[in-house]
N, C-alpha and C positions, 0 to 999 in steps of 0.2 A: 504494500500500500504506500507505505514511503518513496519506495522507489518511484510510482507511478505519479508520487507531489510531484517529484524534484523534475521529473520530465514532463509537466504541465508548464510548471515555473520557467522549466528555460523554455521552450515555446512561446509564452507569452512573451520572456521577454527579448525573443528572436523575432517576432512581429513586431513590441514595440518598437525596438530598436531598427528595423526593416522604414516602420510608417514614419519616424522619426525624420532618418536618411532620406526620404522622400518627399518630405515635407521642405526640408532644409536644401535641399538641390532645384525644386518647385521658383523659389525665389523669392517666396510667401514671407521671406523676414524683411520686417523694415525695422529702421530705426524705431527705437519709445518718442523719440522728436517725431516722426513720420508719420507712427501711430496716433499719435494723440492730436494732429492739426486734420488727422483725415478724419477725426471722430467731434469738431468744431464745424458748427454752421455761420454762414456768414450771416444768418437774420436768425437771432434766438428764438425758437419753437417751443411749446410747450410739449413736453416728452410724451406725452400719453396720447394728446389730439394732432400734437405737429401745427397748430393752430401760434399765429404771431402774438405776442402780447398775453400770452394764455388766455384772449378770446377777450379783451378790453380792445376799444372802440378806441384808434390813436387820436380821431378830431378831438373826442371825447376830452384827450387832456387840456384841448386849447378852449373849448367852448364851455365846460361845466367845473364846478369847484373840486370837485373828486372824478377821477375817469369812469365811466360808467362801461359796462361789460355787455360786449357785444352779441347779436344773435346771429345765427348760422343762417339762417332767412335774409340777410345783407352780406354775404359773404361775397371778398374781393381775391381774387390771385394775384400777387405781384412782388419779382423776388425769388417765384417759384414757390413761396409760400401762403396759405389761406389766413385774407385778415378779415377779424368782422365787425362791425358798426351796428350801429343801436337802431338806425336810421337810414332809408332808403338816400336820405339829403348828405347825412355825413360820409354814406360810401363816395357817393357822388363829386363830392368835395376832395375826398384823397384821390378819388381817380385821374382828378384833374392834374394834382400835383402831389405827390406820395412823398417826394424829400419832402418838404415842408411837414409835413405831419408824421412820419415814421423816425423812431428813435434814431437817435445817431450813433452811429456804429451797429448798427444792425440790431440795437437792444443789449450789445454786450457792455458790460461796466464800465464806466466813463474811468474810475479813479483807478481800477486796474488796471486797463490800459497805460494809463497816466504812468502807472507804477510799470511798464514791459508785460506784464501778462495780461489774460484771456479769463474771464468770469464773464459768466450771463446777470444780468442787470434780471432785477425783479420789477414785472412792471406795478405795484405800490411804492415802490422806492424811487422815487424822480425829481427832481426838477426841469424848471423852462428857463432857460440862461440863451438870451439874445434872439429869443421866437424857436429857440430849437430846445427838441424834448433831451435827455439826458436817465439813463436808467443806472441803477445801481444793486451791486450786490445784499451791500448791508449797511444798515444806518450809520455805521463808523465809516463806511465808506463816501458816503453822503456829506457826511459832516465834515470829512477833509476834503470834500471834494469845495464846500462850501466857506472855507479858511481861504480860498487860492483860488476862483473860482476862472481867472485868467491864465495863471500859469497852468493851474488842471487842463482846463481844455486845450490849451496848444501841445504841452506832453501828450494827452489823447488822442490829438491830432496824430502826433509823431509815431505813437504806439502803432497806433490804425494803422498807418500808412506802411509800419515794417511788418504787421502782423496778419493784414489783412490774404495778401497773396496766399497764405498758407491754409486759408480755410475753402470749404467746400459749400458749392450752391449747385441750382438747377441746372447750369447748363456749364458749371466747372470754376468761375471764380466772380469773385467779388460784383467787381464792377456789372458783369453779367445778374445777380442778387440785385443789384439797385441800378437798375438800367430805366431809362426812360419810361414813363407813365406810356406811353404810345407804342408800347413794347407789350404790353401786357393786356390781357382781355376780361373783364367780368366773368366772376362766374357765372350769373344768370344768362351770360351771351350777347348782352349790351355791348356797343362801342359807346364810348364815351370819347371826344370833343376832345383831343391833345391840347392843352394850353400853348399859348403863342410862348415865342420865345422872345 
């Protein structure tokens, strides 16, 4: 009976060893750097819906005192991602012009960035600093981001600008994520009227 472990044991571990070897000659390893920009989206989704904003209404934060949360009955694509509005008016309004109303940086944390790295902004955690929205990890985040709120943004600015290339969107990068309003279609199958330039 012994005998017949020990020759299970090395079988198992002549296959493991075998799918190992085959994995590792595949080409299937990347860098943890590699790993971890290809598992970052360039517009923060809510993990469960994939839903922008975890489903809050972006005019929302410029028209009402607190953002109000969007229904799927106004749902927008743009970005390669589904946003949704409270209001057939407010979708209407971002379709026009989506920068103006979508966070900046895609929803990821303004003060991380600020800081070289990558956190998803929570959309309760924000301010509007200069008519643009700003999301934030964690209120300690917020609160430094609000000591500095000049030097913040342009660090942010700079993070963005090294960090962004490395993430992943609809159609492979950034700038493709936040491409032109006239790039994108309603989900109900509306065109909506490109804003002049």
């Amino acid at each position: 009976m012994a005998a017949m472990m020990r020759q299970k044991r090395k079988q198992n571990l002549t296959i493991t060893g075998l799918l190992i070897a085959l994995w590792l000659s595949s080409g299937l390893v990347l860098s943890p750097a590699a790993n971890a920009a290809a598992l970052v989206d360039a517009i923060v989704t809510d993990p469960l819906t994939g839903v922008a904003l975890e489903g809050y209404d972006p005019v929302s934060y410029f028209t009402e005192p607190e953002p109000v949360q969007g229904l799927a009955d106004y749902e927008y694509q743009w970005g390669g991602v589904p946003w949704y509005f409270a209001s057939a008016a407010n979708r209407d309004v971002f379709m026009r012009n989506p920068e103006i109303y979508a966070p900046q940086f895609g929803g990821h944390c303004a003060t991380s960035l600020s800081r070289g790295y990558l956190s998803d902004g929570k959309p309760r955690l924000y301010t509007i600093v200069g008519m643009k929205l700003y999301l934030f990890y964690s209120v300690a985040n917020r609160e430094a981001f609000f000591k500095s709120e000049d030097i913040s943004v342009r660090d942010a600015n700079g993070g963005w600008a090294r960090l962004s290339g490395t993430l992943t969107a609809e159609e492979g990068s950034v700038s493709d994520a936040v491409g032109k309003a006239a790039d994108v279609v309603p989900a109900d199958g509306e065109v909506a009227e490109a804003a002049p330039h």
